[in-house]
C-alpha positions as CSV (number, residue, x, y, z in Angstrom):
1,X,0.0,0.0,0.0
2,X,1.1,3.9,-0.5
3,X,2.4,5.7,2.4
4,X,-0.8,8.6,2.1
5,X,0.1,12.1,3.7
6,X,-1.0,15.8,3.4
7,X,1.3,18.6,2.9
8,X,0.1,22.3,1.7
9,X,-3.2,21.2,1.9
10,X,-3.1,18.5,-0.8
11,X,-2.6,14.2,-0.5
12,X,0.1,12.9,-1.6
13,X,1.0,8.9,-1.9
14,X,4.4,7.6,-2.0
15,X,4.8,4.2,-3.0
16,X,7.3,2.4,-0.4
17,X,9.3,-0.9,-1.0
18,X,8.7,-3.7,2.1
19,X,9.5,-6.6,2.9
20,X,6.5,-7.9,5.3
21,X,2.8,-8.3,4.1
22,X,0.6,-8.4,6.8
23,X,-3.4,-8.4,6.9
24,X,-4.6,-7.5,10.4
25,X,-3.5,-4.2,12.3
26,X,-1.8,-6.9,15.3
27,X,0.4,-8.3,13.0
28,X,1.2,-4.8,11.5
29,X,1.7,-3.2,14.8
30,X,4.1,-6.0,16.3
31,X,6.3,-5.9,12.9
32,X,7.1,-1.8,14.0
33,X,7.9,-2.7,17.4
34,X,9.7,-5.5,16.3
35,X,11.9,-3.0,14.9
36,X,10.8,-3.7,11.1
37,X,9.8,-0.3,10.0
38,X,7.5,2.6,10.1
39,X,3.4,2.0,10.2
40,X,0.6,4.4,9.1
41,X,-1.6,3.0,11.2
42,X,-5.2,4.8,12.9
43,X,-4.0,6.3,16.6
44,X,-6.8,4.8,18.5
45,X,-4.5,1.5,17.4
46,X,-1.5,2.6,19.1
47,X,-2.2,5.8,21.4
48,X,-1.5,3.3,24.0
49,X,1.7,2.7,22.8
50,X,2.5,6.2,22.4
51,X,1.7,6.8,25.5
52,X,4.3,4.2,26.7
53,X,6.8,6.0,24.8
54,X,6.8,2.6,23.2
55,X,6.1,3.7,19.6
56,X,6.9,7.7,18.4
57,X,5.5,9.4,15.6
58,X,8.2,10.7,13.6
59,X,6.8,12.6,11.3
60,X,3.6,14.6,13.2
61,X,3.6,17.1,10.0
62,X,3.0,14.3,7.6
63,X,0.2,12.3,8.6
64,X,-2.5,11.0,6.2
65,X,-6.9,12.4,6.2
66,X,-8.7,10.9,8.7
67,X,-10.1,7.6,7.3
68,X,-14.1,7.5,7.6
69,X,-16.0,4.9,9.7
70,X,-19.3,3.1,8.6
71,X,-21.8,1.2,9.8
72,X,-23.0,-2.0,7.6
73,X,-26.2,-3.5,8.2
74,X,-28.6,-5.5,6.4
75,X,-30.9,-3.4,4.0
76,X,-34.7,-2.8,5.0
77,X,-37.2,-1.0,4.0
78,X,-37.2,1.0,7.4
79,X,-34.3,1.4,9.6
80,X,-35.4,-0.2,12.9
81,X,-35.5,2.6,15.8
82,X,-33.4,0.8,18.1
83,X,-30.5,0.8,15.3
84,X,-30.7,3.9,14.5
85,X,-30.4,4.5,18.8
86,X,-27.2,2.6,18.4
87,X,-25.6,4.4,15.4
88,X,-26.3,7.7,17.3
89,X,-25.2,6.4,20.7
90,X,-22.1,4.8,19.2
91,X,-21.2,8.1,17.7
92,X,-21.2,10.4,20.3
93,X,-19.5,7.3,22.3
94,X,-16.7,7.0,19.5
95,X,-16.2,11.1,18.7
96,X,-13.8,11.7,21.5
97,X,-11.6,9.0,20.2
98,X,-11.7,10.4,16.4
99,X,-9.6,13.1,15.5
């Protein structure tokens, strides 16, 4: 995958070589503390980490757009009430930990 950023307003994508393919955001996360690289990976992943001082950003002035969260459900002719409770709840739950 690209490495995505913003700079001047505008996104960019850089393609960059690896070596490791990985397809879950564990595996990801334990090849950068394993010392294998750099991750662009969502901060609610690793805030903990950063926290720690385990994981640092290095480059704060580079980071990519905010990547948008959905909610999938099965079609219907109505949206029940009591999902569309959830979405809101779960939105104003979630918004804190969105940037």
């Amino acid at each position: 995958m690209p490495w995505e950023y913003v700079a001047d307003g505008l996104t960019h994508t850089l393609a960059v070589p690896s070596q490791v393919v990985v397809n879950n955001a564990e595996s990801y996360i334990a090849c950068c503390l394993a010392g294998l690289g750099l991750i662009q990976i969502p901060y609610f992943d690793i805030r903990h980490l950063l926290d720690s001082g385990e994981l640092i950003e290095v480059m704060p002035d580079r980071r990519a757009n905010s990547m948008e969260m959905s909610f999938v459900y099965p079609h219907r002719r109505q949206r029940a009430r009591r999902l569309a409770e959830f979405i809101d709840w779960f939105e104003v739950l979630m918004q804190p930990h969105l940037e």
